[in-house]
Backbone as CSV, one residue per row, in Angstrom:
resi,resn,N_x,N_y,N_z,CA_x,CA_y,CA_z,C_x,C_y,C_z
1,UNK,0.846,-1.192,0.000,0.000,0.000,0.000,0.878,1.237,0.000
2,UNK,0.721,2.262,-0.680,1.494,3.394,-0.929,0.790,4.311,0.149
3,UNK,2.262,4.989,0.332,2.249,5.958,1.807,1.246,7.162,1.307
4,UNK,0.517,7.483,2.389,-0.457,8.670,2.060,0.852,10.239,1.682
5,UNK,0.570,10.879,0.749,0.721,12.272,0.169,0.261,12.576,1.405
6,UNK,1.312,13.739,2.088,1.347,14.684,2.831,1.446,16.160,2.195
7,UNK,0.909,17.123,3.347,0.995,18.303,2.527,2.844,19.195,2.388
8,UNK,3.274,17.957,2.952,4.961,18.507,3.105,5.252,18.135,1.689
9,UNK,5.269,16.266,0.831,4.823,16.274,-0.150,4.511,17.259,-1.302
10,UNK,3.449,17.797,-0.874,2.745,18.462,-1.860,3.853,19.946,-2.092
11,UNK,4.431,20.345,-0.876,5.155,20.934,-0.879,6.058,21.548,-1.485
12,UNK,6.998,20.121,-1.252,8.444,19.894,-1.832,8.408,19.604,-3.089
13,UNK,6.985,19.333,-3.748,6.921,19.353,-5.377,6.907,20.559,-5.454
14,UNK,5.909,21.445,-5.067,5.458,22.554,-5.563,7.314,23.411,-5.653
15,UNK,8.121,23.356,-4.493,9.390,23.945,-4.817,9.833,23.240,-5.767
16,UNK,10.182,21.910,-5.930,11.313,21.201,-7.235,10.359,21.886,-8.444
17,UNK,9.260,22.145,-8.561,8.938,22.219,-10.033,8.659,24.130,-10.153
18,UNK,8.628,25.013,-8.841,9.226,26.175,-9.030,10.660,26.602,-9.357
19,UNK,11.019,25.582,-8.707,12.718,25.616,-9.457,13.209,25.519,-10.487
20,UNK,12.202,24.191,-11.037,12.365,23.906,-12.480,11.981,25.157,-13.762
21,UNK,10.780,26.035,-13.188,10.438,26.957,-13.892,10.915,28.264,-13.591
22,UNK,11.637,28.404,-12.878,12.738,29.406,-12.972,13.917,29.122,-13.499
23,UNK,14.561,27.743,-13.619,15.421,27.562,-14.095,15.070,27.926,-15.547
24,UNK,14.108,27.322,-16.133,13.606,27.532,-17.901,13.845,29.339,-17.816
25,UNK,12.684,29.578,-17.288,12.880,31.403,-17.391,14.268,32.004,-17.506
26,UNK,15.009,31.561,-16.491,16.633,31.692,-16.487,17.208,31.635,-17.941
27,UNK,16.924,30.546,-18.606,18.121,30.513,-19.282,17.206,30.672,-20.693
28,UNK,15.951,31.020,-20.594,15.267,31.688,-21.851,15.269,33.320,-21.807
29,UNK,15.239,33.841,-20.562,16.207,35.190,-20.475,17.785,35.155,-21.022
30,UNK,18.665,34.296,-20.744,20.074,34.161,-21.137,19.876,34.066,-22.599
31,UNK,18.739,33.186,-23.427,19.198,33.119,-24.957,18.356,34.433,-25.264
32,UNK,17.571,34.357,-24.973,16.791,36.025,-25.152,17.974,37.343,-25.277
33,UNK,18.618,37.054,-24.260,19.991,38.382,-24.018,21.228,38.207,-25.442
34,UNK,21.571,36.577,-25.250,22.334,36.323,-26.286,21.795,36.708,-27.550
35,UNK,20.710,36.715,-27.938,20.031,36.183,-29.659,20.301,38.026,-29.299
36,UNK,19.734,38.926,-28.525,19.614,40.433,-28.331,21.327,40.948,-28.518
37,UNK,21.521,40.503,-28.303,23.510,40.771,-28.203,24.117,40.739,-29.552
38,UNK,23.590,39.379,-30.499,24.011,39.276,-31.858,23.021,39.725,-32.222
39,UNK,22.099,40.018,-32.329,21.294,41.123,-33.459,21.958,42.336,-33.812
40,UNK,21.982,42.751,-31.941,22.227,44.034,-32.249,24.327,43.870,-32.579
41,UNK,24.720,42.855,-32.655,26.466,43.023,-33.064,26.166,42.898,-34.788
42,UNK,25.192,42.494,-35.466,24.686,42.411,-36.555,24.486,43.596,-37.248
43,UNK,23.478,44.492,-36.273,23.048,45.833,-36.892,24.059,46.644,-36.987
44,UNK,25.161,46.526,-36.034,26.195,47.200,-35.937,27.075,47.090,-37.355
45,UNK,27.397,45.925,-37.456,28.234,45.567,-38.469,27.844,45.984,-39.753
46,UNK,26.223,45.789,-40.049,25.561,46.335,-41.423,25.736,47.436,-40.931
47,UNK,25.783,48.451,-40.245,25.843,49.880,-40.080,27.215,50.222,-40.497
48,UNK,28.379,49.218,-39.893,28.972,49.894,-40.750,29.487,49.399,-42.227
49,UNK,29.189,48.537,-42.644,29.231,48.040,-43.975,28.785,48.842,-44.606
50,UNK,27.242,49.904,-44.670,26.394,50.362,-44.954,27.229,51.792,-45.350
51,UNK,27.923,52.215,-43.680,28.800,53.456,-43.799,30.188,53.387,-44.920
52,UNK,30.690,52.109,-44.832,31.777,52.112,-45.937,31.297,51.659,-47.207
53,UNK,30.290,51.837,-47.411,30.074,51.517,-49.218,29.727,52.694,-49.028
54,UNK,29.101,53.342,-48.183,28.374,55.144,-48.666,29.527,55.748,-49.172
55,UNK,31.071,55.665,-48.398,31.978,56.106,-48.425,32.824,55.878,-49.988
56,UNK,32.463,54.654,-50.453,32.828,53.917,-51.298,32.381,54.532,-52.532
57,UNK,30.665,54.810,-52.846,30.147,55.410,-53.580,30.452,57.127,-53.752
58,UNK,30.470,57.532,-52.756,30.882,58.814,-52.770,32.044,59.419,-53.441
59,UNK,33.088,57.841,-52.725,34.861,58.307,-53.239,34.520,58.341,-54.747
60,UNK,34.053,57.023,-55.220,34.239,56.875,-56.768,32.994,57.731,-57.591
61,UNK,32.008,58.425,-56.453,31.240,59.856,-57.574,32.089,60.959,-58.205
62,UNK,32.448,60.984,-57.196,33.630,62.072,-57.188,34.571,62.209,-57.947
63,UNK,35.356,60.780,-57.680,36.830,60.878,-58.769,36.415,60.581,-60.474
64,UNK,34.920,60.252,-60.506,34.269,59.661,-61.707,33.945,61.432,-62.741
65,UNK,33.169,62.048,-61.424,32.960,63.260,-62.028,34.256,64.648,-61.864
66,UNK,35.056,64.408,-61.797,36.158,64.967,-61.441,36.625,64.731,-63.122
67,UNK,36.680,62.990,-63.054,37.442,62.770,-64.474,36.627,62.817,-65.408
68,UNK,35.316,63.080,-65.514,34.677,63.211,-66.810,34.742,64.823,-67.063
69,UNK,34.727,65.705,-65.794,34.909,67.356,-65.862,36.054,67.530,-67.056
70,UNK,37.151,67.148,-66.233,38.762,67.201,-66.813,38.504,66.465,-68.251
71,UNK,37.821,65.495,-68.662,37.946,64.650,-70.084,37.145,65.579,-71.355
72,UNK,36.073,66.274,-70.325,35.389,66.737,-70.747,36.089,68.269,-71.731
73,UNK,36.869,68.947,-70.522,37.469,70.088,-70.605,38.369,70.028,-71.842
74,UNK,38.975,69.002,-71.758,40.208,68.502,-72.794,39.897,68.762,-74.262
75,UNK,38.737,67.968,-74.155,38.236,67.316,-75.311,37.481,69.273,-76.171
76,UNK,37.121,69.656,-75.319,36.629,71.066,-75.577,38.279,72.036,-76.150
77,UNK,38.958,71.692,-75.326,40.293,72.163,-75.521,40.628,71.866,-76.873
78,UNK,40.510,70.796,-76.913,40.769,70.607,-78.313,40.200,70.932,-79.591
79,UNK,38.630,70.836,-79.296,38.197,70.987,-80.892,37.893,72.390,-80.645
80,UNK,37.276,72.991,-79.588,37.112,74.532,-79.823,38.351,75.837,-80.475
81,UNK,39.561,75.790,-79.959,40.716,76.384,-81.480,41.009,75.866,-82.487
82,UNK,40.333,74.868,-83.055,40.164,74.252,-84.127,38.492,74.943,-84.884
83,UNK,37.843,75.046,-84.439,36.496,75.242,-84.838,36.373,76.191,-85.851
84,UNK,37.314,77.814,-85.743,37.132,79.193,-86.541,37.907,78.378,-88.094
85,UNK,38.798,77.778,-87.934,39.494,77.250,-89.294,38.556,76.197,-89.609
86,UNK,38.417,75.506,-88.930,37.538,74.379,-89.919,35.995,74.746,-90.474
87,UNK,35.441,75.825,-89.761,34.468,75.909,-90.709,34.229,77.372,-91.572
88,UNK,36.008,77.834,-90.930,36.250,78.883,-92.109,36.368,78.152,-93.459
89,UNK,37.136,76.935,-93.654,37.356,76.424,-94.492,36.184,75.459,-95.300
90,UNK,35.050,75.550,-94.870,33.358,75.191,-95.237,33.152,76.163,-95.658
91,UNK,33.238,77.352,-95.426,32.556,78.936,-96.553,31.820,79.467,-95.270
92,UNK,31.778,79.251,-93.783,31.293,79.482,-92.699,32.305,80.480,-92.139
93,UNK,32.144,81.701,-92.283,33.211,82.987,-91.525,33.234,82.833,-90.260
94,UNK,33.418,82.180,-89.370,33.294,82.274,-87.808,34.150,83.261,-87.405
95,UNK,33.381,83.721,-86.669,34.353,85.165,-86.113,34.335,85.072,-84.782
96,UNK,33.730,84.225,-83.957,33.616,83.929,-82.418,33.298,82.897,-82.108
97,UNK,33.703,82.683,-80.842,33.166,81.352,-80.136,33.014,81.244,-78.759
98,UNK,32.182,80.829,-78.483,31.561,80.919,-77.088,31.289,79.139,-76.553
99,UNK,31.753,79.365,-75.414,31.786,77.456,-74.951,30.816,77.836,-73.593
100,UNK,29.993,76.525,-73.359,29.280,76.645,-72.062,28.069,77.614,-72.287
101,UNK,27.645,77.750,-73.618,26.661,78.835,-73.601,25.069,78.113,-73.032
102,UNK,24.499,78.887,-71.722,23.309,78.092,-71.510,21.941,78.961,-71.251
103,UNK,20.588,78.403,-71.473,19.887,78.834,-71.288,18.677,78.384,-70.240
104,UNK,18.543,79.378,-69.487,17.448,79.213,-67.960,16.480,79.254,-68.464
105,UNK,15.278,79.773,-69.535,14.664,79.948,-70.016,13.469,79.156,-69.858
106,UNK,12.479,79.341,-69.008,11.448,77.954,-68.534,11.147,77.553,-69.643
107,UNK,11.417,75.999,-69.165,10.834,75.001,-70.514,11.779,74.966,-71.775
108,UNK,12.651,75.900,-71.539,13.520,75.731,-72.675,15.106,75.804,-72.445
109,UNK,15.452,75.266,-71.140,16.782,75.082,-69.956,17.475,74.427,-71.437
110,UNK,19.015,74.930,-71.401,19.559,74.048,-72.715,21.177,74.601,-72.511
111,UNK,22.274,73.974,-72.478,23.399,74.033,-72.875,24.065,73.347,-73.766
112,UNK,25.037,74.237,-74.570,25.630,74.365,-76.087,26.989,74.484,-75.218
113,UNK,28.105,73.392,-75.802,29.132,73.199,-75.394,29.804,74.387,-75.722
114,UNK,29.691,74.185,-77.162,30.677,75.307,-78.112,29.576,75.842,-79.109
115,UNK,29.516,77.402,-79.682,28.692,78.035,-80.314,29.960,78.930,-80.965
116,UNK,29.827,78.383,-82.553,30.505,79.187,-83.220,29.269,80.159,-84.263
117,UNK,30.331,81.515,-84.073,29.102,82.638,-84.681,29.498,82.858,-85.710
118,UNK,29.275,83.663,-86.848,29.364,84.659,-87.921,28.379,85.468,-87.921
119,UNK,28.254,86.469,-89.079,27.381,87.447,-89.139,26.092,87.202,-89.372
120,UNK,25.657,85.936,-89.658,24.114,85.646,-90.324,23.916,84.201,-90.056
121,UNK,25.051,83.140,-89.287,25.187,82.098,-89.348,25.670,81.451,-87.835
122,UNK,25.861,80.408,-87.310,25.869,79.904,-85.906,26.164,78.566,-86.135
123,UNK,27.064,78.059,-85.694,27.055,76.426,-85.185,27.527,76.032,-83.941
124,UNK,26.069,75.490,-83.558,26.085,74.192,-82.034,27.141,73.588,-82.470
125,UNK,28.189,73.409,-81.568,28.366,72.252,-81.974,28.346,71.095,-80.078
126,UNK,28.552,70.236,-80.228,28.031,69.146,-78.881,29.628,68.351,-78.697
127,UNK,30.138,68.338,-77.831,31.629,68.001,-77.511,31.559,66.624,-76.730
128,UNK,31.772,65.460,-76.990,31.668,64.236,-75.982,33.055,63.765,-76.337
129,UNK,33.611,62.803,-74.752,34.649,62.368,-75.365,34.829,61.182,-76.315
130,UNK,33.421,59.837,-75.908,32.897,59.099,-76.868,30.783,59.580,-77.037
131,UNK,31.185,59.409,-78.370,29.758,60.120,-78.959,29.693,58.578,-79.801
132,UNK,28.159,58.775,-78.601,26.828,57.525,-79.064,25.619,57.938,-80.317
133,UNK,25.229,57.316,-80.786,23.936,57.444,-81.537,22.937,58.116,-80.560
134,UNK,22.842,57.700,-79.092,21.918,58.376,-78.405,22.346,60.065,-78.043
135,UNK,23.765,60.125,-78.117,24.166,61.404,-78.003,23.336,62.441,-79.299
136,UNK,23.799,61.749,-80.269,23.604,62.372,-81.676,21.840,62.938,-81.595
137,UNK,21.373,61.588,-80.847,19.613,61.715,-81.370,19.253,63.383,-80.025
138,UNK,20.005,63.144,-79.072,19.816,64.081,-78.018,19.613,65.576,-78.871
139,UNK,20.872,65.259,-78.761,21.645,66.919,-79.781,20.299,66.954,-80.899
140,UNK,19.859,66.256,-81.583,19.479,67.092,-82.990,17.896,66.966,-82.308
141,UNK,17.299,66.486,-80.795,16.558,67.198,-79.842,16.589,68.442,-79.651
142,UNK,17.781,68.922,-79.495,18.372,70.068,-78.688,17.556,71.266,-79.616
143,UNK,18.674,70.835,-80.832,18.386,71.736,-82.009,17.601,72.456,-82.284
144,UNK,16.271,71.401,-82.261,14.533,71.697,-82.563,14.090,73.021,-81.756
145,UNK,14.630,72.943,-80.541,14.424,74.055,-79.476,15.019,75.323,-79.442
146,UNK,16.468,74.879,-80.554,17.978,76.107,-79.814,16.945,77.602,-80.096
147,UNK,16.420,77.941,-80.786,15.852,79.096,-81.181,14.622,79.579,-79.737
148,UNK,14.311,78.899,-79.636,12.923,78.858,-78.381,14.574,79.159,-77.104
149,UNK,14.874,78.955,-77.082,16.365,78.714,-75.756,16.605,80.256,-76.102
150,UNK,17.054,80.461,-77.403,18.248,81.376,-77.721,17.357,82.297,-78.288
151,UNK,16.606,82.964,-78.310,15.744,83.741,-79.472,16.574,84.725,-79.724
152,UNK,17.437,84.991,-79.181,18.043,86.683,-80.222,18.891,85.651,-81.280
153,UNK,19.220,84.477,-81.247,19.380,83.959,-82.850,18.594,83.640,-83.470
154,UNK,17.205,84.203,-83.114,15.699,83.842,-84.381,16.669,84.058,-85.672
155,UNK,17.204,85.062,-85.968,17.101,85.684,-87.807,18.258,84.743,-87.877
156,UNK,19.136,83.839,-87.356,20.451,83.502,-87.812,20.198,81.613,-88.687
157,UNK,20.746,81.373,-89.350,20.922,80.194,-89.833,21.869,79.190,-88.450
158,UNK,20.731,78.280,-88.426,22.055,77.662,-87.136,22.357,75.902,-87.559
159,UNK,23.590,75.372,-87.711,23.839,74.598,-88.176,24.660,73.722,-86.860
160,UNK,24.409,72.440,-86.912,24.566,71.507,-86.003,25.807,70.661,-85.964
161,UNK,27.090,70.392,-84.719,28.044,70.046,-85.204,28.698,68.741,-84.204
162,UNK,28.791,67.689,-84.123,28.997,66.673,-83.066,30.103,66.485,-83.397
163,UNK,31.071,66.085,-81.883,32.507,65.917,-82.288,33.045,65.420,-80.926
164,UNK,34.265,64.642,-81.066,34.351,62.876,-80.160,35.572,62.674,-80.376
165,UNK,36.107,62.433,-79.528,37.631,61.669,-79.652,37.262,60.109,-79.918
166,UNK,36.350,59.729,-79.290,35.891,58.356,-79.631,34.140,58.240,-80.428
167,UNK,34.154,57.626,-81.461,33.097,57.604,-82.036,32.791,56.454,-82.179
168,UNK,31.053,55.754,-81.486,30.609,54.374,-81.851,30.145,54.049,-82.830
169,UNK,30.542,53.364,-83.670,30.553,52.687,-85.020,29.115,52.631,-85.548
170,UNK,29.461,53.453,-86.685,28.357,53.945,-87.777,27.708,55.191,-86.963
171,UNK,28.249,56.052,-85.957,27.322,57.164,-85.370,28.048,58.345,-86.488
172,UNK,29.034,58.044,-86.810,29.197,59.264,-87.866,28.623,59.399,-89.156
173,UNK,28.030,58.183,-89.377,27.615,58.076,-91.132,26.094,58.783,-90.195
174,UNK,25.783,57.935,-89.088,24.231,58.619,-88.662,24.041,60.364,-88.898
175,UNK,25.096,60.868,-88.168,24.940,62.376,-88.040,25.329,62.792,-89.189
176,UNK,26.226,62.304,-90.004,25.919,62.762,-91.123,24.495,63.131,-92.064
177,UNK,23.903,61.764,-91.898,22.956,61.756,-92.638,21.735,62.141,-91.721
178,UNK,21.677,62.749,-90.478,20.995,63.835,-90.097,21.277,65.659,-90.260
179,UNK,22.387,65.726,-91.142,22.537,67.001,-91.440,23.771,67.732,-90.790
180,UNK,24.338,66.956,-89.760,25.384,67.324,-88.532,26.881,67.275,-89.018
181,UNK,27.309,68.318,-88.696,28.849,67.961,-89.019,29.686,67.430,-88.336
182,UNK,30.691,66.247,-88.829,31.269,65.331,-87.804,32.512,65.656,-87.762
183,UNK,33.496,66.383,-86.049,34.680,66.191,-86.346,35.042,65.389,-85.393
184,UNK,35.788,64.995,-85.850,36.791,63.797,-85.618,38.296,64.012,-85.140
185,UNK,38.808,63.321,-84.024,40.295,63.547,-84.012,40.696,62.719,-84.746
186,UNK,42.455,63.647,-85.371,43.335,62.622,-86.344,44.708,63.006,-85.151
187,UNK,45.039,62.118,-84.793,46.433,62.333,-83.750,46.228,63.460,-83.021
188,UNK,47.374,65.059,-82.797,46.957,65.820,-81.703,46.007,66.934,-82.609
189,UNK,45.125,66.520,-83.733,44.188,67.548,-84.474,43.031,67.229,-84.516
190,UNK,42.241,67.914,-85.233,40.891,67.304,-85.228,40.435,67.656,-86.465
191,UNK,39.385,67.031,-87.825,39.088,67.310,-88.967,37.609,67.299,-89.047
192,UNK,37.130,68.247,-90.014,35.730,67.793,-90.217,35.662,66.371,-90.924
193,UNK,34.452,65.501,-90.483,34.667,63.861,-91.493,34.031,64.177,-92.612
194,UNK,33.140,64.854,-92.808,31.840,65.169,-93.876,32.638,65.893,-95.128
195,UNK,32.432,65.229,-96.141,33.329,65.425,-97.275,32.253,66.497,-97.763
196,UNK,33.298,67.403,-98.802,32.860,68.348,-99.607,31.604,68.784,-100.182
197,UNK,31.204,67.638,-100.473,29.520,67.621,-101.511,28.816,67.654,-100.198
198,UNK,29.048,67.600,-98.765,27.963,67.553,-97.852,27.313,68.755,-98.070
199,UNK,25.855,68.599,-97.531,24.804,70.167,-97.430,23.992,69.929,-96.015
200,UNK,24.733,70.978,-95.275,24.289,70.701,-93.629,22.923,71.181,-93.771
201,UNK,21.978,70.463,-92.493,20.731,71.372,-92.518,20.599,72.496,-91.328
202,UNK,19.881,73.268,-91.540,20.080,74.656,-90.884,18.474,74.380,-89.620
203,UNK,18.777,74.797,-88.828,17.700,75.011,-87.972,17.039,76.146,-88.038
């Protein structure tokens, strides 16, 4: 016959199995703290992963637009004292030239790398160091507008001129055959490509 359950019994369970459930609580607080410890050594770490690619992106905006400024400048360097002879030598008198010419003009915001003038006559011309087909299609965008941009050249003939140290294959036969004049570098010079019989179109 089994001994009668006393309330001492009843007791000494009720402590072993309060013990037992503080022990659980215990050490589900401890992984609770731990799992809380590596989260947050986690967030930390993406924080700063997060901070050195910002850093990362920034360095290489910078040195990216730094070197397209300078490639940019060059490339202007170059064909703009070239520009009064070469399209003196088209029957085009250029008597000035103006680089960076832009217009604020609502709705009609627009910058012209290089703007060569004469007395009755004008050429855009658009300076890249490689010139795309999408460049080309931009520019003879531009064009449609330069007058709405520029209105004190309403009365002038304005003729369109793209020019590239690097050119993507077949974009010069394109601008050609949109009316545009193509120069081109040859070693430390630069030439118009558009042979003699060309007839630019005028905006």
């Amino acid at each position: 016959m089994a001994d009668p359950v006393t309330l001492d019994d009843i007791y000494a369970l009720f402590q072993t199995s309060q013990a037992e459930a503080d022990r659980r609580a215990a050490e589900f607080d401890r992984q609770m703290a731990e799992s809380k410890a590596e989260d947050d050594r986690r967030a930390a770490e993406a924080a700063r992963s997060m901070a050195d690619l910002r850093r990362l992106v920034d360095n290489t905006t910078r040195a990216a637009d730094g070197l397209t400024t300078r490639w940019g400048q060059f490339v202007e360097n170059l064909v703009e004292p070239s520009v009064v002879r070469l399209f003196r030598e088209r029957g085009i008198d250029v008597q000035e030239t103006t680089r960076r010419m832009r217009s604020q003009r609502p709705g009609a915001e627009m910058e012209i790398d290089i703007l060569a003038i004469n007395g009755d006559a004008a050429v855009a011309v658009e300076v890249k160091s490689r010139l795309s087909r999408q460049d080309v299609e931009y520019f003879l965008e531009r064009l449609q507008r330069f007058k709405q941009s520029f209105p004190h050249y309403a009365d002038y003939q304005i003729y369109g001129a793209v020019a590239g140290i690097e050119i993507d294959e077949g974009v010069d036969r394109f601008a050609y055959q949109r009316g545009l004049f193509v120069i081109k570098q040859t070693g430390d010079a630069v030439m118009i490509a558009n042979n003699l019989t060309f007839q630019p179109v005028t905006w």
